[in-house]
C-alpha positions as CSV (number, residue, x, y, z in Angstrom):
1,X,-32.8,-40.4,-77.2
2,X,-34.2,-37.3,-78.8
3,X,-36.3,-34.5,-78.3
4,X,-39.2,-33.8,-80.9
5,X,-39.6,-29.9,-80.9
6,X,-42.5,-27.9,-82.3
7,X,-42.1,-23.8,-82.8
8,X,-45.4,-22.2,-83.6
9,X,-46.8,-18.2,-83.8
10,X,-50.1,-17.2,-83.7
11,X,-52.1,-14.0,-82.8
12,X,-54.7,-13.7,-79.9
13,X,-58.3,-13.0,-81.0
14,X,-59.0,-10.9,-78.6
15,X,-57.7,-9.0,-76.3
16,X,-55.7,-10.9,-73.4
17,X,-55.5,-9.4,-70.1
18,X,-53.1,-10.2,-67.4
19,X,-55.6,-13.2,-65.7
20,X,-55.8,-14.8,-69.3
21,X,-52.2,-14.9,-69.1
22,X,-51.6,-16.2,-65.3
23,X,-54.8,-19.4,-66.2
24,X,-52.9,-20.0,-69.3
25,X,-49.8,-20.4,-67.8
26,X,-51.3,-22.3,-64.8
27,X,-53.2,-24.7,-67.0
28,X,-49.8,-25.1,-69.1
29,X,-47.4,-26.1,-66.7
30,X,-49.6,-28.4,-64.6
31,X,-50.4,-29.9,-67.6
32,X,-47.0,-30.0,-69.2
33,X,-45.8,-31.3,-66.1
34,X,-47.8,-34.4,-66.3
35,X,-47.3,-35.3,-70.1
36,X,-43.7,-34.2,-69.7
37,X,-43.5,-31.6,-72.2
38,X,-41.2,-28.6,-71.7
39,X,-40.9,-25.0,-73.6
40,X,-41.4,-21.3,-73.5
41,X,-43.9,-18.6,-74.3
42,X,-43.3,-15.2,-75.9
43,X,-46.2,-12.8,-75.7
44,X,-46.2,-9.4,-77.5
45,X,-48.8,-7.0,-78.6
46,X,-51.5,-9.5,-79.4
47,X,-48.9,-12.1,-80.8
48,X,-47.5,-15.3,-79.1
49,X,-44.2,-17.8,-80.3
50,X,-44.0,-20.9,-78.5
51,X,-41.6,-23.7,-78.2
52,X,-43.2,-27.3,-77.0
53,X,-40.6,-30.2,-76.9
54,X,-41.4,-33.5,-75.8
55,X,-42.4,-37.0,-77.1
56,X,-43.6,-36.4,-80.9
57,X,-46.9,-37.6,-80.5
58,X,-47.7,-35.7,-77.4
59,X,-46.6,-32.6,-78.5
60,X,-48.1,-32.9,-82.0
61,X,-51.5,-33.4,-80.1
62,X,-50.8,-30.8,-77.5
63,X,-50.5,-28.6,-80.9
64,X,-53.5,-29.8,-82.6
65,X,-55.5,-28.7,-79.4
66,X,-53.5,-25.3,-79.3
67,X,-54.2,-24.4,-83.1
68,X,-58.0,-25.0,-82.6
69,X,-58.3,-22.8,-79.4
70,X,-60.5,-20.4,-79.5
71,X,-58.0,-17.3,-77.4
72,X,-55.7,-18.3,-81.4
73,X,-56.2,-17.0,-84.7
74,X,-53.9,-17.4,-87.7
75,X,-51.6,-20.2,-86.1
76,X,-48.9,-21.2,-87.9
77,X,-46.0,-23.9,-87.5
78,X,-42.7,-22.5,-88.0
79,X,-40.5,-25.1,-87.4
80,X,-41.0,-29.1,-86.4
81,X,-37.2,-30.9,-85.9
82,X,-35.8,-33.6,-83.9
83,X,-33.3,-32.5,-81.5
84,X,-30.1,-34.6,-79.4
85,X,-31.6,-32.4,-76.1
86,X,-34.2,-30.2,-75.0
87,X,-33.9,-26.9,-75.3
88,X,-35.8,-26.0,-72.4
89,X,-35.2,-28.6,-70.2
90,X,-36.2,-26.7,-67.0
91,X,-39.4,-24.9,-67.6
92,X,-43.0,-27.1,-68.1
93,X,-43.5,-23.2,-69.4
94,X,-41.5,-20.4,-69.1
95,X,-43.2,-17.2,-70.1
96,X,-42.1,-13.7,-71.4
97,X,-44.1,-10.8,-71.5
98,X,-42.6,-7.7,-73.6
99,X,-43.6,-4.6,-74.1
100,X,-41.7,-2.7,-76.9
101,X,-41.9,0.6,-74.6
102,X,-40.2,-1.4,-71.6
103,X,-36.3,-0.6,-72.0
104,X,-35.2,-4.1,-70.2
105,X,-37.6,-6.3,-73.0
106,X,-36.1,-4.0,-75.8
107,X,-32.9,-4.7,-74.7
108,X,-33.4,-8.3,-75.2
109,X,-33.5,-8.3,-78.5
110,X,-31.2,-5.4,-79.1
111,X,-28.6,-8.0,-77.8
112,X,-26.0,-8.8,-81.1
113,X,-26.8,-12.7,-82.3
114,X,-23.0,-13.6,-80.8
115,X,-24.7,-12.2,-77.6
116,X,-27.5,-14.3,-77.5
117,X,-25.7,-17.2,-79.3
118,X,-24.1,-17.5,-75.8
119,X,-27.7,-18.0,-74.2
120,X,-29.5,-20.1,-76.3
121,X,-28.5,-23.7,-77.0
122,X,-27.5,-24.2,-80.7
123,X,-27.8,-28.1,-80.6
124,X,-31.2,-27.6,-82.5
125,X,-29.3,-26.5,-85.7
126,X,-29.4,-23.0,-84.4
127,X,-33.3,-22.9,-85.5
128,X,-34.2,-21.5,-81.8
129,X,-31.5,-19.1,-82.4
130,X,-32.6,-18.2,-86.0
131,X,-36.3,-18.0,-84.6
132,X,-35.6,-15.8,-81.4
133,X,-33.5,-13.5,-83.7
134,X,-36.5,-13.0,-86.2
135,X,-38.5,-12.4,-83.5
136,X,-36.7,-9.9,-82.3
137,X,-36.4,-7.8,-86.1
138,X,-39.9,-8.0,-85.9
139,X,-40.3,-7.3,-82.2
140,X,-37.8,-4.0,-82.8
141,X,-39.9,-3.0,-86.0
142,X,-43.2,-2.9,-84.2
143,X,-41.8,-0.8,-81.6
């Protein structure tokens, strides 16, 4: 059976402090949870990327809901695929923070792709991969 997978970025339309974060993230995963979708959450400097994998139609609603939230402003789909497994199978929402002054987040993404070809699953085509890596030129560039 597989996995439909949704990548999307958008930027926050206001300012999001740290108990914005915590109810979205609390809200996320207890919902998730119950419609069984799984995925992660990058947050930077006004900017998120998510991953949502699930059921198509739940996700692609769960989506729909995001892109007409109020706390989102220029949300854009990056990537919609069908995949043999989930990605991120154990989180309902696993969450980053990073802060391009924080010398643990920068090394993240100042990790070579064969480095971080060895920590995320390539089974997608490598589009999580190509994604994270993009997000990380930009994440550097910003910095």
């Amino acid at each position: 059976m597989s996995v439909y997978q949704l990548l999307y970025v958008s930027g926050a339309s206001g300012a999001v402090t740290e108990a914005e974060i915590e109810q979205i993230l609390s809200s996320s995963r207890r919902n998730n949870a119950a419609l069984g979708v799984t995925g992660m959450l990058l947050y930077s400097d006004g900017a998120f990327i998510q991953v949502l994998e699930g059921d198509e139609k739940t996700v692609k609603a769960l989506a729909r809901r995001i892109s007409h939230d109020r706390r989102h402003r220029n949300y854009m789909v990056l990537c919609e695929q069908f995949a043999e497994e989930r990605a991120f199978a154990d989180w309902q929402m696993g969450f980053k923070r990073l802060d391009p002054q924080r010398a643990g987040d920068r090394a993240v993404f100042e990790a070579t792709r064969p480095a971080l070809e060895g920590r995320i699953a390539t089974g997608d085509g490598g589009i999580m991969l190509e994604t994270v890596t993009a997000f990380s030129r930009d994440f550097l560039r910003a910095a």
